[in-house]
N, C-alpha and C positions, 0 to 999 in steps of 0.2 A: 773522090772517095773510091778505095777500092773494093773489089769483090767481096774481098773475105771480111770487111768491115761489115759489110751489109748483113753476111751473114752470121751474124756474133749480135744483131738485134735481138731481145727478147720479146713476147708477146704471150696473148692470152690464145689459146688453140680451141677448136670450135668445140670441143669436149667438154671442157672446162668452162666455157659460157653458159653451156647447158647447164653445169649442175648446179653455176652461181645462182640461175637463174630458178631451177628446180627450188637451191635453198630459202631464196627470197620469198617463193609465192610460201611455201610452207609455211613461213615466220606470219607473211602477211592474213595467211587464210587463221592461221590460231588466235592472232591480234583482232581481227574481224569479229571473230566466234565471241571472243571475250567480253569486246562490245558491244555486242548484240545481247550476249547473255544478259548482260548491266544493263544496258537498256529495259529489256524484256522484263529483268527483276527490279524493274525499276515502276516500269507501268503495271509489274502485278501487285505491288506494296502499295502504289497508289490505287488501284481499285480496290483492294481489300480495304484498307482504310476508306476511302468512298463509299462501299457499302456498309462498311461498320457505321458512317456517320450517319448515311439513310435509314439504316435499321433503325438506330436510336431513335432518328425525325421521330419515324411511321411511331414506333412504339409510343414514345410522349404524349403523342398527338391521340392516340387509342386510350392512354391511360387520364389523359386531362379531361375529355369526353366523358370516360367512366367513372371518374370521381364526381360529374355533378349529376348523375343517374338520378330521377326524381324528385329531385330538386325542385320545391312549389307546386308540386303537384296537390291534388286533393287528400285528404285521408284514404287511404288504400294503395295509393300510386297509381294512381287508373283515370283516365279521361274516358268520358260517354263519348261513343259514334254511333251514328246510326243503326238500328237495327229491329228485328222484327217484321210487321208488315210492307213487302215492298223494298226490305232497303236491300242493299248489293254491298259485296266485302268492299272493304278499303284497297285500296292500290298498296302494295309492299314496294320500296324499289331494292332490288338485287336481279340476281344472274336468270336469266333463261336457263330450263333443261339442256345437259349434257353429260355427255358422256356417261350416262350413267346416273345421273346427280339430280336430284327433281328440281332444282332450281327454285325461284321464288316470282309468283304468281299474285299473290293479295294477302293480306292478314285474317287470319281464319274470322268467320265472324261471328260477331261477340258483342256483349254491352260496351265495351270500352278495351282501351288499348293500355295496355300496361305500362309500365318506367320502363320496361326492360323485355324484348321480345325477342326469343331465343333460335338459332334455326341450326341445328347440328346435320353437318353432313349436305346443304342444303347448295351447298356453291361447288362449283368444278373440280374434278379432280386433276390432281399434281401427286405423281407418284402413284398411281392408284387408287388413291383414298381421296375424298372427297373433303370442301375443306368447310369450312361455318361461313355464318351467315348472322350476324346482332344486328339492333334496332334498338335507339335508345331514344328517350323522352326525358328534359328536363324545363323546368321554367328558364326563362332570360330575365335575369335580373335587371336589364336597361328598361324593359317596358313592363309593368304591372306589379301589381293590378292596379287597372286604369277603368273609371266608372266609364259605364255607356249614358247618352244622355237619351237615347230611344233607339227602340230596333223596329226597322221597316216592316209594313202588313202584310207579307208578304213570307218574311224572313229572310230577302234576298241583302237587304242595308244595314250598315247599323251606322248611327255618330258617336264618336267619340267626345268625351267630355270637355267643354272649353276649357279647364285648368291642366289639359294636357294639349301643345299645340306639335300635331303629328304630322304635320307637312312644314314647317319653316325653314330656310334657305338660307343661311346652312343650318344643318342641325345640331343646335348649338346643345343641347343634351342630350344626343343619342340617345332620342326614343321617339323617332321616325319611323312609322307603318309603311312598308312596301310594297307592290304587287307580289305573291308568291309566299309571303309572312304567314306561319299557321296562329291563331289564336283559339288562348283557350275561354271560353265564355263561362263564365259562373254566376248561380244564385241559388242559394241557399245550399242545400247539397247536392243539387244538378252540375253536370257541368258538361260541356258539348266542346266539338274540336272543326274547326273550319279554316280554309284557306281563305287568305285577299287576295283578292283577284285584279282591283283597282283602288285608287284612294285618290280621292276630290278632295284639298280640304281637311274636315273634319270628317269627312262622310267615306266608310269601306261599302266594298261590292264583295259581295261572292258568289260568283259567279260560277257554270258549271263547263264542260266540254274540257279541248285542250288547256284551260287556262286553270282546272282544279285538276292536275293530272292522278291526284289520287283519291278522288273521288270522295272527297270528305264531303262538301256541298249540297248534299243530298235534300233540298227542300221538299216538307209534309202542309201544307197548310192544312190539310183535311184531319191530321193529328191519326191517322192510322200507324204511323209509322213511329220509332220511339227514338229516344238521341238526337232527336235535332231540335235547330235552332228557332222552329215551332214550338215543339215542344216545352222549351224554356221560355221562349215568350208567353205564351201560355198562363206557366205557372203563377203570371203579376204581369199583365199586360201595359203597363204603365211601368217605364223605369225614374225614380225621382233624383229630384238633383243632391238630394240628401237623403240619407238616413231617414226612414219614418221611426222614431219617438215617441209611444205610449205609455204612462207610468214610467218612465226609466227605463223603458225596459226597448230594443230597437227591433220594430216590428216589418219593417221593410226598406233594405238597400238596392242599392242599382244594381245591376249587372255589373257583373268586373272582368274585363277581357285582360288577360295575361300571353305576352310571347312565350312560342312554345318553340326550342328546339329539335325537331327531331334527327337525332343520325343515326346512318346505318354505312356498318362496313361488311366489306366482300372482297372477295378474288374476283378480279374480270381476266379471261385470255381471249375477249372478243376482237381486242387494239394487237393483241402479236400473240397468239398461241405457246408461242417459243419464251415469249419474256411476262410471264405473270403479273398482273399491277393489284395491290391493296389499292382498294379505292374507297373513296368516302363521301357519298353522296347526304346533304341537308334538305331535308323536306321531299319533295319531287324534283329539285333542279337535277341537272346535270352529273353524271359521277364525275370526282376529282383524285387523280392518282395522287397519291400518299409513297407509296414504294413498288420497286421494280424489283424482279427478279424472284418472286414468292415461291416459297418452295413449301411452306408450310402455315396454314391461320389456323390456330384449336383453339377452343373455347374450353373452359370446364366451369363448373360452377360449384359453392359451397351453400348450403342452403341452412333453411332453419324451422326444422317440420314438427316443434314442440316432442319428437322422440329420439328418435336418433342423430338429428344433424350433421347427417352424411354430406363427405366432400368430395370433392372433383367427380360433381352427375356431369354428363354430358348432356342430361335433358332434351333426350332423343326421344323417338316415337313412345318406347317402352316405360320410359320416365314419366312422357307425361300421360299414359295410360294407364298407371298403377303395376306395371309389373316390372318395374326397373327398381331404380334406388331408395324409392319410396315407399315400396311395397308395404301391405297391400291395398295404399292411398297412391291417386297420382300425385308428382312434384307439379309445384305451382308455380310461376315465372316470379309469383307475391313475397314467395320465402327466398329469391335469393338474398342475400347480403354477399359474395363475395363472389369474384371473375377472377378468372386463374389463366391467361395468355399466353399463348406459343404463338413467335413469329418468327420465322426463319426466313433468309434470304441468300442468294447468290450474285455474286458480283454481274453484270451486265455481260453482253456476250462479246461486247470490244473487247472483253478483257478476260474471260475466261480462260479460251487459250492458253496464254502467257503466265496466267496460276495453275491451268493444270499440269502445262509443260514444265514447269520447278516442281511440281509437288507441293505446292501449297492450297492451304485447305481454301477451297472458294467457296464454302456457306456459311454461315454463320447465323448463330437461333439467340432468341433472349424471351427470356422466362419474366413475367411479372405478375404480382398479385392485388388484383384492388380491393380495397372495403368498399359498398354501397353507403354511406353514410346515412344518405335520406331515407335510404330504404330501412334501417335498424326502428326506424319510429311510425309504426304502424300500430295501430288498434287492435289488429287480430290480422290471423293467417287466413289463406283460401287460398 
């Protein structure tokens, strides 16, 4: 081969490598971008959507609660707890004092505890504003009313009736008494609220310390004390296995213990300050997260005060002091009939980023309205 062959080769010159090279990364970097974008709007469509479906959960689950508000309660909506001489509030469960926010401490005390126990402003605040705090009571329709067959001298026992068997293996009717079960006790138009604390059997305990963490328990045998489970033994110290029957006419029944539901919802940011949880605590067990990311819990209420039937009180201090919406009466927890819900949420924080970085909106609120139903059938207001 000769010289001048050689040089009559073409090639690429290191100029020209460069730029190829300059133009590939370009292509590859905007391909990348686009990727990522898609991705990125991919996991933020998915957590909008995720939080859309938890919102709804939370809400359902708020609103299924508050539809059976009452429910089997006595006339009034109202259970006896202790009180008067000696006795101590009830145990409330919600939030410790913060930021601002008085928290909740016990149930003020009182002859008894409402269907419905109101607490505006009463949980942490998110955004500045502090957020609510409910408490609800209704019967459980799986157990009650179930006759007592005697309650202990004491007031610490009681049996329940052989034609309900409440320890059987498995529980083939679902109306098995458990440690931690509140019941509600009635006779005549008494009625008292205690926790189980153990069950042998036929035979309940209630017992006191960590095991009634809300302090229903409160034994008087000396009857100084009013609302308790003295006090109703008391009024017919013998409970019969039947109806007493005179003339037609039915002069004494047993005791009747009924399950009692109690819930109560709140904001906790004790589990992550940063990621808010609605949480929904039964009786004194444990709270149970419902939803993350709370950005907002309000309560209102619509009431029914025989004059003006003012709506959405927030049934704050001022409300039930006579100088709010009721004026110049306080509002009563007795005249609600209806709950008016705001719960807002934001998508979790894996995923926030990636919605705020599109511009897509990461909160999302939903508005619902309940009727009280059991509550519309009352006797009279107070």
């Amino acid at each position: 081969m000769t010289r001048g062959s050689r040089s009559n080769q073409s090639g690429f010159t290191l100029l020209e490598l460069l730029i190829t090279m300059t133009i590939m990364l370009v292509v590859l970097a905007g391909t990348t971008r686009i990727m990522s974008d898609a991705m990125s709007s991919n996991v933020a469509a998915k957590g909008m959507l995720d939080m859309n479906a938890h919102l709804r959960a939370a809400m359902d689950l708020v609103q299924r609660d508050m539809l059976q508000v009452g429910q089997g309660l006595p006339v009034g909506r109202r259970i006896g707890i202790p009180n008067g001489n000696g006795a101590t509030p009830i145990g409330r469960p919600g939030p410790g004092p913060t930021d601002g926010c008085p928290g909740v401490a016990a149930f003020p005390l009182d002859t008894s505890l409402p269907a419905i126990s109101v607490g505006a402003g009463l949980g942490p605040a998110i955004s500045g504003e502090c957020t609510d705090v409910v408490t609800i009571l209704a019967a459980d329709n799986l157990f009650g009313p179930v006759s007592l067959a005697s309650i202990g001298a004491d007031g610490s026992t009681a049996r329940i009736h052989n034609s309900v068997n409440i320890s059987d293996d498995p529980d083939v009717d679902s109306d098995n008494v458990r440690s931690g079960d509140l019941l509600m006790l009635t006779k005549g138009n008494m009625s008292v609220l205690v926790q189980v604390t153990s069950v042998v059997g036929q035979d309940l305990t209630f017992g006191g310390g960590s095991d009634d963490p809300l302090g229903l328990n409160q034994l008087d045998p000396g009857l100084d004390m009013l609302g308790t489970i003295n006090q109703l033994k008391a009024s017919a110290p013998a409970d019969p296995d039947a109806p007493v029957v005179v003339g037609g006419v039915q002069q004494r029944a047993p005791t009747q213990a009924t399950r009692i539901r109690m819930v109560t919802y709140f904001v906790d940011t004790d589990a992550d300050p940063a990621v808010p949880r609605l949480v929904r605590v039964v009786g004194g067990a444990q709270p149970n997260a419902v939803g993350l990311g709370v950005q907002a819990f309000r309560l209102t209420y619509d009431i029914a005060d025989q004059l003006n039937n003012p709506t959405g009180v927030r049934m704050d201090d001022d409300d039930l002091a006579g100088g709010g919406a009721c004026s110049p009466d306080p509002c009563s927890e007795n005249q609600i009939r209806k709950v008016n819900i705001v719960l807002s949420m934001t998508a979790n924080d894996s995923r926030r980023n990636s919605l705020v970085d599109h511009g897509n909106q990461s909160q999302n609120a939903l508005y619902t309205q309940v009727s009280l139903r059991s509550m519309a059938f009352v006797d009279r207001y107070r």
